[in-house]
C-alpha positions in Angstrom: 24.0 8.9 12.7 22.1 10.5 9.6 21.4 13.7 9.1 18.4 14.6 7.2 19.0 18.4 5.6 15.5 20.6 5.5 13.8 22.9 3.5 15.5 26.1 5.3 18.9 24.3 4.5 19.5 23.5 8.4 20.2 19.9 8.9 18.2 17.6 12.1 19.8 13.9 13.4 18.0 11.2 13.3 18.4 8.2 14.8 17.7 4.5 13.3 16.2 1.8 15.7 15.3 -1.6 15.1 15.0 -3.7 11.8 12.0 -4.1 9.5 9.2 -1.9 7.6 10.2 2.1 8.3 8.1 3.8 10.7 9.0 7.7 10.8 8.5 8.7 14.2 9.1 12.6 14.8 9.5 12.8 18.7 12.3 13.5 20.9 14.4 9.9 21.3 16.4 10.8 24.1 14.9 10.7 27.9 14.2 14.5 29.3 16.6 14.4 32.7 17.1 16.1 36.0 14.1 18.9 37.2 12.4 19.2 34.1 12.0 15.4 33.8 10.3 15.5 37.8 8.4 18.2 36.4 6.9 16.6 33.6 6.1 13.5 35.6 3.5 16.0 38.0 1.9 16.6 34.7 1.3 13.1 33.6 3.9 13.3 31.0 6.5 10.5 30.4 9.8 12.0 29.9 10.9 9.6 27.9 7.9 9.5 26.3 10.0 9.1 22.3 12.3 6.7 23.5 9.8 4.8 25.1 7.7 4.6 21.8 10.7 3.5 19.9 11.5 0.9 22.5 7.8 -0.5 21.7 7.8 -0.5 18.2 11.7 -1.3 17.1 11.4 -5.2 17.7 9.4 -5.1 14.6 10.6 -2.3 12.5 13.0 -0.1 11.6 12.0 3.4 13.8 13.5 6.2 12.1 13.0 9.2 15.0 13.8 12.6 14.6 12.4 15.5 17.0 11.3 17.6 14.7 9.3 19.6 17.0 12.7 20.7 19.3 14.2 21.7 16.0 12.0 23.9 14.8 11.9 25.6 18.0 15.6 25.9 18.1 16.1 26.7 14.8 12.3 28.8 13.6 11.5 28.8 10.6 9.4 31.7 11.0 8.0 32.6 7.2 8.7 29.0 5.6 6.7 26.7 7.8 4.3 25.9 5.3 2.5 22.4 4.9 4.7 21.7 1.6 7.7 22.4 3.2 7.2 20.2 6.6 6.5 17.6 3.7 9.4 17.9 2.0 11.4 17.8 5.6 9.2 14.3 6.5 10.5 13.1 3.1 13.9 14.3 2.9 14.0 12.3 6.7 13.1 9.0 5.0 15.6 9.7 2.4 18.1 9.9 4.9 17.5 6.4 6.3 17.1 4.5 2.7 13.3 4.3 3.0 11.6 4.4 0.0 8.5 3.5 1.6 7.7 4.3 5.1 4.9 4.5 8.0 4.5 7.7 9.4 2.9 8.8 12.9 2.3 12.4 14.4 0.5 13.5 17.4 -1.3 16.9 17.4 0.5 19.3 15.3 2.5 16.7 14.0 -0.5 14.9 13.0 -1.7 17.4 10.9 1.7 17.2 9.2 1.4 14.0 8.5 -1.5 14.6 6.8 -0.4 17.3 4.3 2.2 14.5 3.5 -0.2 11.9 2.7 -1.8 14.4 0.4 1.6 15.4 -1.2 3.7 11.9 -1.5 2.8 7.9 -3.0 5.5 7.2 -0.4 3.4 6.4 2.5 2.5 2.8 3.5 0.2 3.9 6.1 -0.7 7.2 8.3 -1.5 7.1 11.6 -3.0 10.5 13.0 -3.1 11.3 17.1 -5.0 14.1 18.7 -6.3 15.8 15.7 -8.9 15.1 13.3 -8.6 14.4 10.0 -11.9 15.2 9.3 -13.4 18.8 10.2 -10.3 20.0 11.8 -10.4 23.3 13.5 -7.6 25.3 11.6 -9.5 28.5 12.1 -9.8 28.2 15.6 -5.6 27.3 15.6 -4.8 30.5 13.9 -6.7 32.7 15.9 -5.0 31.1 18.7 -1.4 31.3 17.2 -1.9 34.5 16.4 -2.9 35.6 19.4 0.3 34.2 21.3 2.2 35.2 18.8 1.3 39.1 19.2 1.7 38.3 23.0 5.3 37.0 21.9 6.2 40.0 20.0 4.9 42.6 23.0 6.5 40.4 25.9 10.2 40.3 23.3 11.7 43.4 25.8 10.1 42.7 29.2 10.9 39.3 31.5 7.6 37.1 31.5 6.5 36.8 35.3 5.1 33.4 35.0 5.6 31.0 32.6 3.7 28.8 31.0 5.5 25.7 32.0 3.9 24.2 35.0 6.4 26.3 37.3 2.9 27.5 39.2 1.7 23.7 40.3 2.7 23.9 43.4 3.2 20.5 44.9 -0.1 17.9 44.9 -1.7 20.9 42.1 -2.6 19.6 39.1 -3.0 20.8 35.5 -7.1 21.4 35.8 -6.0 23.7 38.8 -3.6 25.6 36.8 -4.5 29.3 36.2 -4.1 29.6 32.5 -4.9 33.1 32.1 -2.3 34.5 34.0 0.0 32.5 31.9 2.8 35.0 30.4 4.3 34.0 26.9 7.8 32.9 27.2 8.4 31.4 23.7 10.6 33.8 20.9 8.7 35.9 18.3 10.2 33.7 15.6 8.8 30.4 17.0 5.5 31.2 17.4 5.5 33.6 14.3 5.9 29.9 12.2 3.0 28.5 13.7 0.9 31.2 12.5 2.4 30.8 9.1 1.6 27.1 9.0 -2.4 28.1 10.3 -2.4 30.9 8.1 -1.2 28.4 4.9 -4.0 26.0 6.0 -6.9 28.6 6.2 -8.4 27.4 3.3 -7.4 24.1 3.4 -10.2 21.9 2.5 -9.6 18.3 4.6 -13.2 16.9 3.3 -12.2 17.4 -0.5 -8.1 16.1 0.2 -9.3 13.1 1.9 -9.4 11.0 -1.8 -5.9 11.9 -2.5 -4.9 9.8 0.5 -3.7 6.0 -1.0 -2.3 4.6 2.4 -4.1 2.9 5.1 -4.5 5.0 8.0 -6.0 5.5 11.5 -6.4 8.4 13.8 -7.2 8.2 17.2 -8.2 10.8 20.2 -8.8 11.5 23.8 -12.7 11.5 24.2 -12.2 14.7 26.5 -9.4 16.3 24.2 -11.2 19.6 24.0 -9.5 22.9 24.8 -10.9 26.5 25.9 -8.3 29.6 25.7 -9.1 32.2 27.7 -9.9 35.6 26.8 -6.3 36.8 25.9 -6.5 34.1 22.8 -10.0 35.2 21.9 -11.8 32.9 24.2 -11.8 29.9 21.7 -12.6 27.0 21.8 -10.7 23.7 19.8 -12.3 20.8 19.6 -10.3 17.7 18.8 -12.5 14.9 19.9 -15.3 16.1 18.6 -15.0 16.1 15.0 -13.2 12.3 15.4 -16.4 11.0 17.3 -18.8 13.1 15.4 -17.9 11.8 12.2 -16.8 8.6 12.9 -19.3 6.6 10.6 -18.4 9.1 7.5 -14.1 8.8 8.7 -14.4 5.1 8.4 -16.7 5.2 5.0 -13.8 7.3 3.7 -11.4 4.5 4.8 -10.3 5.6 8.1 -9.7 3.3 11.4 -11.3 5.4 14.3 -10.2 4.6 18.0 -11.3 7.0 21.1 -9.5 6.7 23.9 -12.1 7.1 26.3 -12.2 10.0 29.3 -8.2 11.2 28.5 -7.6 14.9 27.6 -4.9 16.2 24.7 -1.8 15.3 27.2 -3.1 12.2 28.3 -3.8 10.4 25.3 -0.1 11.2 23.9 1.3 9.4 26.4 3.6 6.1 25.4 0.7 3.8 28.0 -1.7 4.9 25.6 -1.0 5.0 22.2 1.1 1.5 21.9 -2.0 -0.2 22.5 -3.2 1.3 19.9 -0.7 1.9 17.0 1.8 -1.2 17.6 -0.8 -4.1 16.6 -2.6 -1.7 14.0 0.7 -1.1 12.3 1.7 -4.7 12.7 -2.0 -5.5 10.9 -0.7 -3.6 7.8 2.4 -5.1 7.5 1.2 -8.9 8.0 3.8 -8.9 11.1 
């Protein structure tokens, strides 16, 4: 299996599917088992939800996937997750696997990513964005947000959380709208959400409008037409809006060359969801490769 080595000199596996054009996928590939699998299920999430992307796409090209996301939790890079380095980790993955030229899709934070790759890199033959916009995206709100959980982080580092912010409180037939998110307790390290606040804190200025000509790739970015999210009071009461920028500015994304879909009525989690986005990214990725 190749091993891709990053930017903090750690190395992260990643696994090769299929045959064809490269598509860099950064999402778990293996099945989430046992409880947390049930778990995830009563919060309409697919625990398989990488492998079951793969499985859709690898027919017609070769799926390079790599769960960046769990590595960088397990491994924090606390004052070196900067935009330019997750680039150079997204390239240094297609190196791995021979791929001079490569597709690349990323779904929230991982979107985003994908973005300050496109900006940094001739290397992509197309982008595809999920669940954040490419266009007026709300950095500021994300690091008022990260920061906040971070600083609950460092203060919660010598005391047991008593809830956690893993669904553990849905009781059985509750739902995630019934969830009491402000009594949620922090239960992730100081290190893993300090390098989210360095990422938000490296984007504060960053200027999407005035990057989008550096872009040379095709791309798309779709959304969840309710993919808005309130934190309470303990993150500053804000508020990020996803959807909104995406259906706002539709007519100016697709003057600037983007392909707009909204998914309409599903939320952040919903719209992540294998059910959802194969619809949408297999045939538009098979469109730019003449497949």
């Amino acid at each position: 299996m190749p091993q891709a080595k990053l930017h903090d000199g750690s190395s992260i596996e990643v696994e090769v599917h299929g045959t064809g054009p490269t598509v860099l996928l950064p999402v778990n590939p293996r099945p989430v088992e046992g409880p947390k699998a049930d778990e995830m299920r009563k919060w309409g999430m697919d625990p398989a939800l990488g492998h079951s992307l793969i499985e859709g796409l690898s027919d017609a090209f070769q799926v390079a996937a790599f769960d960046y996301e769990g590595h960088v939790m397990a491994t924090p890079k606390a004052d070196t997750l900067t935009p330019a380095n997750i680039a150079a980790d997204l390239l240094a993955v297609a190196d791995s696997v021979g791929a001079d030229r490569f597709a690349y899709y990323g779904y929230s934070w991982l979107a985003l990513s994908g973005l300050q790759l496109a900006i940094r890199t001739d290397r992509l033959s197309a982008l595809v964005m999920g669940g954040f916009p490419p266009l007026g995206g709300p950095y500021a709100g994300m690091l008022k947000v990260t920061t906040a959980t971070h600083e609950m982080a460092a203060a919660a580092a010598d005391s047991p959380p008593s809830q956690q912010a893993s669904g553990d409180q849905a009781g059985d037939g509750q739902t995630a709208d019934d969830f009491d998110w402000s009594s949620v307790e922090v239960t992730v390290s100081e290190p893993q959400t300090r390098q989210f606040v360095t990422l938000y804190q490296a984007l504060r200025d960053f200027d999407d409008r005035a990057a989008q000509h550096l872009i040379g790739c095709p791309r798309l970015c779709f959304v969840g037409s309710a993919d808005e999210i309130s934190y309470g009071e303990r993150w500053g009461d804000v508020h990020v809006s996803l959807a909104g920028p995406i259906i706002g500015r539709r007519a100016e994304l697709e003057t600037l060359g983007w392909d707009v879909r909204v998914l309409d009525g599903l939320d952040h989690t919903q719209a992540m969801q294998p059910a959802h986005v194969l619809p949408v990214l297999r045939p538009w990725l098979l469109s730019q490769t003449g497949r």
